[in-house]
N, C-alpha and C positions, 0 to 999 in steps of 0.2 A: 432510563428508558426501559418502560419492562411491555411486554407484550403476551397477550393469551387467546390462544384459538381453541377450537372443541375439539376434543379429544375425537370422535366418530369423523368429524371432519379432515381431521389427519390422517387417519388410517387409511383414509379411502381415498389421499390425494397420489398427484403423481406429478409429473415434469412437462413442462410444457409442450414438451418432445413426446411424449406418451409414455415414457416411464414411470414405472409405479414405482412409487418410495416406501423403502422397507417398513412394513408397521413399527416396529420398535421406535424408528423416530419420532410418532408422536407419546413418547415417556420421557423423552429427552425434555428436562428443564434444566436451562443452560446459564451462569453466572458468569458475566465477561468484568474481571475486576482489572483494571489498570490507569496507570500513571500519566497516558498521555492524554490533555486536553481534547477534549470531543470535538471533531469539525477541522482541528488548527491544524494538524498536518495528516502523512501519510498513516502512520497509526492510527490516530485519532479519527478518519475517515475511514478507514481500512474496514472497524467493527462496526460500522452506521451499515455498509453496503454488505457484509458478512448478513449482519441480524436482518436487512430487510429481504436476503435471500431463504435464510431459514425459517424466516415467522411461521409462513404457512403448512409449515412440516413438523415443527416441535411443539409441548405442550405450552414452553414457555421460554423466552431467552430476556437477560436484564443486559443491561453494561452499566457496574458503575463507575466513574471516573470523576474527572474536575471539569465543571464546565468554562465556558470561555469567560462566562461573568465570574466570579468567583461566589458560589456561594456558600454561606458563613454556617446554616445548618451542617454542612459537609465536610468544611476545611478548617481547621485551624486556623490557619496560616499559609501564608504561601510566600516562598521568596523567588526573585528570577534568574532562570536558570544561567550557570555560570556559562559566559564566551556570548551569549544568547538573547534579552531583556526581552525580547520577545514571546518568549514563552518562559513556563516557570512551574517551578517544584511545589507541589503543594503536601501539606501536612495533612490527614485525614480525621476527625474524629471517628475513633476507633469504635463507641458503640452506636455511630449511625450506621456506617458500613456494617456491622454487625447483626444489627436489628433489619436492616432491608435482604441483606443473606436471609436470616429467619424468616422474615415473610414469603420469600420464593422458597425453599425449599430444595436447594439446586440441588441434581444428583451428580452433575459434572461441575467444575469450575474451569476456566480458561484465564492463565495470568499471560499477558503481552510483553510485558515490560518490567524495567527495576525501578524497585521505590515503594514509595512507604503503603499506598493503596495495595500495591500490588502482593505486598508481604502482608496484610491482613489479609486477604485471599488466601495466599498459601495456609497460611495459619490454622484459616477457620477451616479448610478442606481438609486437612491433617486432623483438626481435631475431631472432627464430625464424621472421616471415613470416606471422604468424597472425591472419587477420583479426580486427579489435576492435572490440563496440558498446559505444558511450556510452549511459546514464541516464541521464535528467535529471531526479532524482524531486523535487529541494526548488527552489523560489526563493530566493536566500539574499539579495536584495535588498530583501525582501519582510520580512525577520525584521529583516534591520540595520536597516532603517528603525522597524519596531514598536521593538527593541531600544535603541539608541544616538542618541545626538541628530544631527542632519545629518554638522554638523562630522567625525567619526567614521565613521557609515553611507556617507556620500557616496564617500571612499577607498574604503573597504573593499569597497564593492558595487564601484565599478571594476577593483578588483585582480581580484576573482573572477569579475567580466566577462572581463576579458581571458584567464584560468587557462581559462576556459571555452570558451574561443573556439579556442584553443590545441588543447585536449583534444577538441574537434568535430571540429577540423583533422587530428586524429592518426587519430579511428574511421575505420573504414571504415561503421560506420553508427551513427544515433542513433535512440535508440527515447525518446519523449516522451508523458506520462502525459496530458497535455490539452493544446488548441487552441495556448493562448499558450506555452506550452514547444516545441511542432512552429513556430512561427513564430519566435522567436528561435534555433532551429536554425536553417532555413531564412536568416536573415538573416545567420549567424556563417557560410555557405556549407558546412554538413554535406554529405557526400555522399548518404548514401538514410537520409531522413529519416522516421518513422512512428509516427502516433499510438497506441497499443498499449492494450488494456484489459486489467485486474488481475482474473487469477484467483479464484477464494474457495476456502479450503482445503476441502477433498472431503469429510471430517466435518460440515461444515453441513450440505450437501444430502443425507449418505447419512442422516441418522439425522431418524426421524421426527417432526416439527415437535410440540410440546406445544401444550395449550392455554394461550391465554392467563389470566393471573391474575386479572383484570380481571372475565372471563367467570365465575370462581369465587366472586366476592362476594356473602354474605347480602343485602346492603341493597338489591339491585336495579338497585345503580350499575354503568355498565359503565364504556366509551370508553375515556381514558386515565387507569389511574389511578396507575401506576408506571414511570418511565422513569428511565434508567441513559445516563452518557457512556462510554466507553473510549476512552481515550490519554493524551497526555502531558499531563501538567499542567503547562502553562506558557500565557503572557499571552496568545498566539497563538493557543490553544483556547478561550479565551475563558470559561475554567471558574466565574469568578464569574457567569457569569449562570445555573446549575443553583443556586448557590447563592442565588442573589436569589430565585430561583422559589418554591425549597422556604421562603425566609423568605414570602412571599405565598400560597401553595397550601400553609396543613397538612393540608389535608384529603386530601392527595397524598404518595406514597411519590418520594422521587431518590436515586440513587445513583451514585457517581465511583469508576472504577476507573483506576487506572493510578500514575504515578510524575509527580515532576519536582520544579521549582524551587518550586512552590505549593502543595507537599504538606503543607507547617506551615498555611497558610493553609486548605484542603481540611478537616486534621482536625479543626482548632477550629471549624469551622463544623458541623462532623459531631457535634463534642462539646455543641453547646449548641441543633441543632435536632435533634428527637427524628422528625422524617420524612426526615434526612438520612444516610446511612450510605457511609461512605469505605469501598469493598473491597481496596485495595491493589493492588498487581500483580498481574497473572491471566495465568495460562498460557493457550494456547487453547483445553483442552479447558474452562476455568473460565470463558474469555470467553462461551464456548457457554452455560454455564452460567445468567451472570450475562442474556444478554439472554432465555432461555427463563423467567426468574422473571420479566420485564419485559414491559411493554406497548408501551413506545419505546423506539427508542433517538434521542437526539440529539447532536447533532454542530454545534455554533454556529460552528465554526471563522473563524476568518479570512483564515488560510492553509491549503486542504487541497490537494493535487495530486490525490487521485482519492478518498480515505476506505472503507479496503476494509472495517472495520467496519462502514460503512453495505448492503456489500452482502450481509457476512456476516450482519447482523440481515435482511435481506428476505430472505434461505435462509431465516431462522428464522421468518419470514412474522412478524415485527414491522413495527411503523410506525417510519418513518423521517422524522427533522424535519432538516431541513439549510438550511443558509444557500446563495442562486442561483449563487457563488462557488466553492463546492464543486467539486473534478474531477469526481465523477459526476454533478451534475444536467446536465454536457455530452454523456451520452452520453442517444440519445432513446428508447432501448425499455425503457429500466429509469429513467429522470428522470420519466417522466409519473405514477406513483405515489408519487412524494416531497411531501413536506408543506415547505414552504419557508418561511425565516423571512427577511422581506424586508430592504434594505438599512438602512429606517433606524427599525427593529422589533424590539424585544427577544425574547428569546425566552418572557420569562416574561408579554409581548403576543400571541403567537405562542398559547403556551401556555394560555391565557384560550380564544382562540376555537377552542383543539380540544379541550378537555377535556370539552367536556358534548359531542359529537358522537354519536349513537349509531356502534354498531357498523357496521351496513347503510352509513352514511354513509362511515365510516372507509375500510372493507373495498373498496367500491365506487372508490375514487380507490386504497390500498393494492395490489390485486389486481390493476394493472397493471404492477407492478413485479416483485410475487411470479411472477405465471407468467412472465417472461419472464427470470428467473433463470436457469435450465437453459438457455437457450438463448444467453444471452447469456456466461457461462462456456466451453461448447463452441465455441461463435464465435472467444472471445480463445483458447484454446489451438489451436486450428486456422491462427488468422492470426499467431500466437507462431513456430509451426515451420515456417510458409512463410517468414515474415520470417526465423528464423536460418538456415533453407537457403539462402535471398538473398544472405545478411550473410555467410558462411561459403561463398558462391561453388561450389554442390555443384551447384546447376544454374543453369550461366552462361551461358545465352541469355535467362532470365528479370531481367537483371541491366546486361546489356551497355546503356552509353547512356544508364543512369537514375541521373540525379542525386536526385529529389527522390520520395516516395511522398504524394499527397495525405493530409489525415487524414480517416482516415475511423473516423467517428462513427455510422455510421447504425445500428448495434444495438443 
């Protein structure tokens, strides 16, 4: 995906809020090289809504990656990923990646992720002199431990401590999705370290918000009567508790979209509870879709770095149920209208005491989150391209002498 605007046209843009964006942004040609499939998950969407925020401000931004098809100009090979068949590791050839770097001309690179794409990134940035930021989107210490028994998890999280440390050492900056990710930078000695907030793709907020389904019921019932998960289905998501739910609440509509290792598990639950309905994988413009049929969306997670679905449903002015763990109930002008489901509280506990809420009730705790949507979007793309102006040294008095960027959370 590469994209190019006019140079005079950038100079003289500004934010939709009326901020003007610092010139230097339009010198920014940006290279997003990584490992995660385009579209298929949180990463892999993450840089689609990232680059459609900055097109109009840089001279140029690419992403290369694997697409969903697999294609043969780009991959070697690909096998699937281990625990996962769902998705999968692909092999790069190294002088296609090489030669589309040469053609853009990047002056920054941005690597997301581990893996083989992603290490010819670094590569080429090192050889070329081109500043490089780190991502730190997953804790993978976090999953060996859910996943493998100590014995096992214990190595393995060390190796990729230290890979990690390594690869802090190589950025010249690290951009960190929540609190504890900016501090274990911070402690591997990253150079300009910054907590960054996750765009939401720009089809949310442009298209106008539906009524809820809820509000459309003969019987008089409102609150919550229909809620939907979207992501991967794995142990991690904690997807059996929507299903515990819908076994206790028939008198309630759930629904799971996404893929992964518990998709057998998913559909047979789907096939023998008649209020449960598996949707499969969804594009975005279906994700839109599936949470506009919805009342909530929830998110049980146990691992989530920030959960941009959850921000994508408050665009959609849904309720959001999330676990205190979550990357976004860290951030405080969009956390104060989340519906939290506490540490040692199921959801379909959780679920009990918000389903008879009226609306007024709902809407009232909900509606701190919705309006501060927009602004909180504008905010992260505003502090996205002062940080890669930073990171990419285009205005180097802003720069000189700074190790470390506090996090800042405060919108």
């Amino acid at each position: 995906m590469s994209t190019k605007t006019s140079r005079a046209r950038v100079v003289q843009s500004q934010m939709k809020d009326g901020t003007m964006v610092p010139p230097s942004a339009g010198r920014l040609r940006i290279a997003i090289v990584s490992d995660a499939i385009v579209g298929r998950n949180g990463v892999g969407t993450f840089y689609l809504d990232l680059i459609e925020h900055l097109m109009p401000f840089v001279d140029s931004i690419d992403l290369i990656a694997p697409q969903q098809e697999r294609c043969r100009e780009m991959e070697r090979f690909s096998i699937p990923m281990p625990g996962d068949s769902t998705q999968r590791l692909a092999l790069p050839h190294g002088r296609h990646v090489t030669e589309r770097l040469d053609r853009m001309a990047p002056n920054l690179i941005i690597v997301p992720t581990l893996g083989a794409f992603s290490y010819l990134g670094l590569r080429y940035a090192k050889r070329n002199g081109i500043p490089l930021v780190i991502v730190n989107h997953t804790s993978f210490g976090q999953l060996f431990r859910l996943y493998w028994s100590k014995l096992v998890a214990g190595p393995m999280t060390w190796a990729l401590n230290r890979l990690n440390r390594w690869l802090m050492r190589q950025a010249d900056a690290v951009v960190a999705l929540n609190a504890e990710a900016y501090q274990e930078a911070s402690q591997w000695d990253a150079k300009l370290v910054r907590v960054m907030g996750t765009p939401v793709a720009a089809d949310f907020l442009r298209r106008p918000s539906v009524r809820r389904p809820g509000l459309a019921q003969h019987d008089g019932e409102t609150g919550i009567r229909r809620t939907v998960f979207v992501g991967r289905l794995a142990a991690e998501k904690r997807v059996g508790d929507l299903i515990e739910a819908a076994e206790r609440f028939t008198n309630c509509q759930f629904a799971i979209a996404g893929d992964g290792p518990m998709r057998d598990q998913v559909e047979s639950a789907a096939q023998r509870l008649p209020n449960l309905q598996y949707l499969g994988w969804l594009s975005r413009d279906q994700v839109l879709g599936a949470l506009d049929e919805s009342d909530a969306l929830v998110l049980p997670s146990m691992i989530e770095s920030f959960g941009t679905v959850a921000l994508e449903a408050m665009a959609r002015r849904r309720y959001v149920i999330v676990r205190r763990d979550c990357g976004i109930a860290k951030w405080p002008s969009i956390s104060a209208g989340l519906f939290y489901i506490e540490d040692d509280q199921s959801f379909a506990d959780r679920f009990e005491s918000l389903r008879n809420m009226d609306d007024e009730s709902l809407n009232q705790i909900a509606g701190k989150s919705w309006n501060a949507v927009t602004d909180f979007n504008q905010h992260t793309v505003r502090v996205w391209l002062q940080f890669l102006i930073d990171a990419a040294r285009l205005d180097e008095h802003r720069v000189i002498g700074q190790r470390r960027v506090p996090a800042d959370q405060s919108v």
